[in-house]
N, C-alpha and C positions, 0 to 999 in steps of 0.2 A: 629112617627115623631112629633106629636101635642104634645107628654107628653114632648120629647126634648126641642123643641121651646118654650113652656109657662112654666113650670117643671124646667127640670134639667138645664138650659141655666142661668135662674132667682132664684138661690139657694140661694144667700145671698138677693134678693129682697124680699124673702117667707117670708125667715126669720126676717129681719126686720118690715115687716108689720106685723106679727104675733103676734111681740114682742110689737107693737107701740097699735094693739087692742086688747092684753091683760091688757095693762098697762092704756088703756084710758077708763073709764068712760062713757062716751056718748056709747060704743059697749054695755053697761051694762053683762057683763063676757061672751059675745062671743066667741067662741074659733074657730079661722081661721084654716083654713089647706087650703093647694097648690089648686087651683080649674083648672081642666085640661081646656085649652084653655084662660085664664085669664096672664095678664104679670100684677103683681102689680108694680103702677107707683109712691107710696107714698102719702103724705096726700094731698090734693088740696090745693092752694095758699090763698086761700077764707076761706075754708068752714074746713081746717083743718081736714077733715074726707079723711080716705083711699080710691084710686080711682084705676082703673083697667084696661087694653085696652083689647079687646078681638082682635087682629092681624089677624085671619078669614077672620071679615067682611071689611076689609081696611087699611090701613094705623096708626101706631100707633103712639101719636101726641106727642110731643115733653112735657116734665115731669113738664116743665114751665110754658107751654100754659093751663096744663089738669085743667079742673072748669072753666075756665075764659071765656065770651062771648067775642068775636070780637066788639068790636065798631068802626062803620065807622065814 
């Protein structure tokens, strides 16, 4: 059920992060694979590096918000 949910559910998300840290520089020739329990959320707003929810422990936040602190 875990490998459905973060895995096969996120097939085209795998893939395009996969694609984004092989192609970037800063991973220095990392090579991603699917990590069970991980939903890739794309690069941060900020920080431009790939971020990840793990669905488990909570809630996973919206692809917009992911790197950004709340200011009140």
């Amino acid at each position: 059920m875990l490998r459905h949910l973060t895995i096969d559910d996120h097939e085209p998300g795998w893939r395009d992060a996969m694609a984004r840290i092989a192609a970037n520089p800063a991973y220095r020739q990392f090579v991603l694979m699917p990590q069970l329990g991980l939903i890739p959320l794309g690069p941060g707003p900020d920080s431009q590096l790939e971020e990840f929810a793990a669905p488990q422990t909570g809630e996973v936040r919206n692809v917009a918000m992911a790197g950004r602190r709340l200011v009140r």
